[in-house]
Every structure is written in C-alpha cells, then in structure tokens.
Backbone as a ProteinNet text record, in pm:
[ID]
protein_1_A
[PRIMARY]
XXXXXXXXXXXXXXXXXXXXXXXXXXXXXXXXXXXXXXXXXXXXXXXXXXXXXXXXXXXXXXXXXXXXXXXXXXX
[TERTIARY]
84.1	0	88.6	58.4	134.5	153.8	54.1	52.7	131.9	130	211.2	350.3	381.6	534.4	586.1	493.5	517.3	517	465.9	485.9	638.4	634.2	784.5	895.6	879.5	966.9	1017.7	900.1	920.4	939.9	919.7	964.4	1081.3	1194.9	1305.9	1390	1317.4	1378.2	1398.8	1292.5	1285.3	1398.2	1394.6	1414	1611.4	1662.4	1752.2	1834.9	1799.6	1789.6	1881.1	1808	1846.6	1760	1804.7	1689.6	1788.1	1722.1	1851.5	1822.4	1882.3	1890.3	1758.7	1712.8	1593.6	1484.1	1443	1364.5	1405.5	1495.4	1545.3	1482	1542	1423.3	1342.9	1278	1125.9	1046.8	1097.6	1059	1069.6	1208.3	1223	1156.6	1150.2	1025.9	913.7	846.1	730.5	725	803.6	770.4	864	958.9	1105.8	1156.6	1283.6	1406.1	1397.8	1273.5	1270.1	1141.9	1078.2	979.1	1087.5	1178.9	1197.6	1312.4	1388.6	1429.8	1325.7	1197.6	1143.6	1097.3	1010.8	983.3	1118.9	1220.1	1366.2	1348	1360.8	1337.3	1196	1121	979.5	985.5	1041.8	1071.1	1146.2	1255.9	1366.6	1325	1219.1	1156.3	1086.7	989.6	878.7	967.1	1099	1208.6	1237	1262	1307.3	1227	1094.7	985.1	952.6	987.7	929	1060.4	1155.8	1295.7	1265.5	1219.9	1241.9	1107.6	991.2	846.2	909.1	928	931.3	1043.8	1198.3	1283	1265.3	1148.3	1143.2	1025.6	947	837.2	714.5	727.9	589.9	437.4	349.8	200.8	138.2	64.9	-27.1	-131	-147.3	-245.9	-386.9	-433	-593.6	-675.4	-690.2	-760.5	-722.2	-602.4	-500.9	-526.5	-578.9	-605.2	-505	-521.3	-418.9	-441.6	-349.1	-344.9	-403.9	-492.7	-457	-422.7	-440.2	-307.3	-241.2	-131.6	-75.2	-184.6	-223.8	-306.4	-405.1	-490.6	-554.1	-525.9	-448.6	-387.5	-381	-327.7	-289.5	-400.2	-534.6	-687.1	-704.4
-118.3	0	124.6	248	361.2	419.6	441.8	519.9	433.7	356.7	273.1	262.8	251.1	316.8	445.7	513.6	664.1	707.7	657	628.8	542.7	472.7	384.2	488	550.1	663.4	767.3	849.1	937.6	901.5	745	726.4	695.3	607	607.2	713.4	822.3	976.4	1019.9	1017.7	1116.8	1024.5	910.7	803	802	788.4	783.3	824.6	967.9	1034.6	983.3	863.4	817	656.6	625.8	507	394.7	242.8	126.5	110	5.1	-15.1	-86.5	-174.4	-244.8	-172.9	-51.3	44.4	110.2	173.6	269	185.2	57.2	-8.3	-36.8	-74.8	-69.5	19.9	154.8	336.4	339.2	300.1	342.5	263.7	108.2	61.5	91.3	145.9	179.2	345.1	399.6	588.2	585.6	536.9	576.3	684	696.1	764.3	928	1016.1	1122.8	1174.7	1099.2	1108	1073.1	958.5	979.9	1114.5	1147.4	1257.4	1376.1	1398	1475.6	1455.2	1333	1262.1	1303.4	1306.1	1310.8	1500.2	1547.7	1718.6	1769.5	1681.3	1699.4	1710.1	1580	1565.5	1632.7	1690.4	1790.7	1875.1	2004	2105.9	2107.7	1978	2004.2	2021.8	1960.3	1925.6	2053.3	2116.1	2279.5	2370.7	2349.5	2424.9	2419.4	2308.2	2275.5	2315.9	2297.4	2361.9	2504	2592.6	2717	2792.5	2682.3	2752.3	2734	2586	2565.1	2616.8	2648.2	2767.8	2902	2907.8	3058.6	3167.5	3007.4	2979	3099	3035.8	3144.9	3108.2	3155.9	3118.1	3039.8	2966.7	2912.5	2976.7	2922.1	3022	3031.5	3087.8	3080.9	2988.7	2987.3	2877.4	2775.7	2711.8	2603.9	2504.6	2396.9	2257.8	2175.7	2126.6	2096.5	1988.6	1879.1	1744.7	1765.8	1652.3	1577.8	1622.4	1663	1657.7	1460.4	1469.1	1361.9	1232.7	1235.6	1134.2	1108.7	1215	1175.3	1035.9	1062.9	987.9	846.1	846	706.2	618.3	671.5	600.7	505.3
0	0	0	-96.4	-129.3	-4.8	114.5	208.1	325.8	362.9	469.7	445.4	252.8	253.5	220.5	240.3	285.4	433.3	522.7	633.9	703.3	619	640.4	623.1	493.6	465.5	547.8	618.1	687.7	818.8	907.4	1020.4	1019.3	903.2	876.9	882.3	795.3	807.6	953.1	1000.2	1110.6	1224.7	1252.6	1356.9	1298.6	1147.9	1138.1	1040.9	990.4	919	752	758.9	587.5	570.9	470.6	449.8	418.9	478.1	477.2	264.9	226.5	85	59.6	123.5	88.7	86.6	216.7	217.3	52.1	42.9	-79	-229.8	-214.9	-329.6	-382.6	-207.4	-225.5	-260.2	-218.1	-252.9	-437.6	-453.1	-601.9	-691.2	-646.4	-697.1	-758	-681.5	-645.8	-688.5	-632	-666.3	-825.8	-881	-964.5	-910.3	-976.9	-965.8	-935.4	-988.6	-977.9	-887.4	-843	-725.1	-616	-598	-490.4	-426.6	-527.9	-491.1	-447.4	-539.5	-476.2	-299.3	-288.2	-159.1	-51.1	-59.3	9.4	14	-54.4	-100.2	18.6	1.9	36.4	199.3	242.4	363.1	441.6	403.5	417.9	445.8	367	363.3	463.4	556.1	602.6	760.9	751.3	861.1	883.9	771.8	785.3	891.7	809.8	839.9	1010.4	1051.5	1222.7	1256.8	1230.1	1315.4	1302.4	1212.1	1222.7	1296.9	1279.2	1337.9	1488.8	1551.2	1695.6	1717.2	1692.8	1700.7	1782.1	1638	1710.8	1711.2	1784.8	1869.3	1750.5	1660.5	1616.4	1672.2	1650.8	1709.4	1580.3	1651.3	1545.3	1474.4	1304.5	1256.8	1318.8	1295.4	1359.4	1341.9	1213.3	1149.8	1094.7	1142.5	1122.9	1162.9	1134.7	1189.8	1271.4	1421.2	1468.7	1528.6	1563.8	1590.5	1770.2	1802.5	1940.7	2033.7	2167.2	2290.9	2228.4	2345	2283.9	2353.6	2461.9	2588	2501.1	2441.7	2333.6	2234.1	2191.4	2069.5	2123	2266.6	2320.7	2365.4	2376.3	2445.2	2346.7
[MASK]
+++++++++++++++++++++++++++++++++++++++++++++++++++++++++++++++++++++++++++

C-alpha cells in the first residue's frame, strides 16, 4: 500500500535520518528515480519548516487545523 510506505519513509527519516537499501528499493520501486528525490526534497523542507516555526516559537495560525493533545492519541 502507497501510504504505509510513505509512512515507512518518513519514520526512517525522522528516527535515522536516511533510508537502509531495501527500504530505498522498495521506494524506487514503487515511486522511480525522480519522485523519490522529490519525496527526500519533500521531507527535508517540512524538517526545515518545524525547526524554524518551533525555534522561534511562532504562534499558530488561527484557522489552522491541529493534531490531538498527545493522551488523546494514546486512548
């Protein structure tokens, strides 16, 4: 399923910031050669984006949809 290895993707990223070879195959497999650079680009950017919002602490938009407390998540 497309979405569970997009999920695989980004917990690899985040957990060890690169992907083992079998993951990397299974990706290129499935996405080719120039999606997954974007996907890698994609991920990077969104990495950017939370280092520089939680940094330096901006507020949330108003009308911004926002996840859960975390206790939530765990019931």
């Amino acid at each position: 399923m497309k979405t569970a290895l997009l999920i695989r993707l980004c917990d690899a990223l985040h957990r060890n910031c690169t992907l083992d070879d079998t993951l990397w195959q299974t990706l290129r497999k499935r996405f080719g050669e120039e999606a997954m650079l974007e996907l890698l680009m994609l991920a990077g950017f969104y990495r950017t984006v939370s280092y520089l919002t939680n940094a330096l602490r901006l507020p949330l938009e108003a009308n911004a949809a926002t996840f859960p407390p975390a206790e939530a998540a765990m019931r």
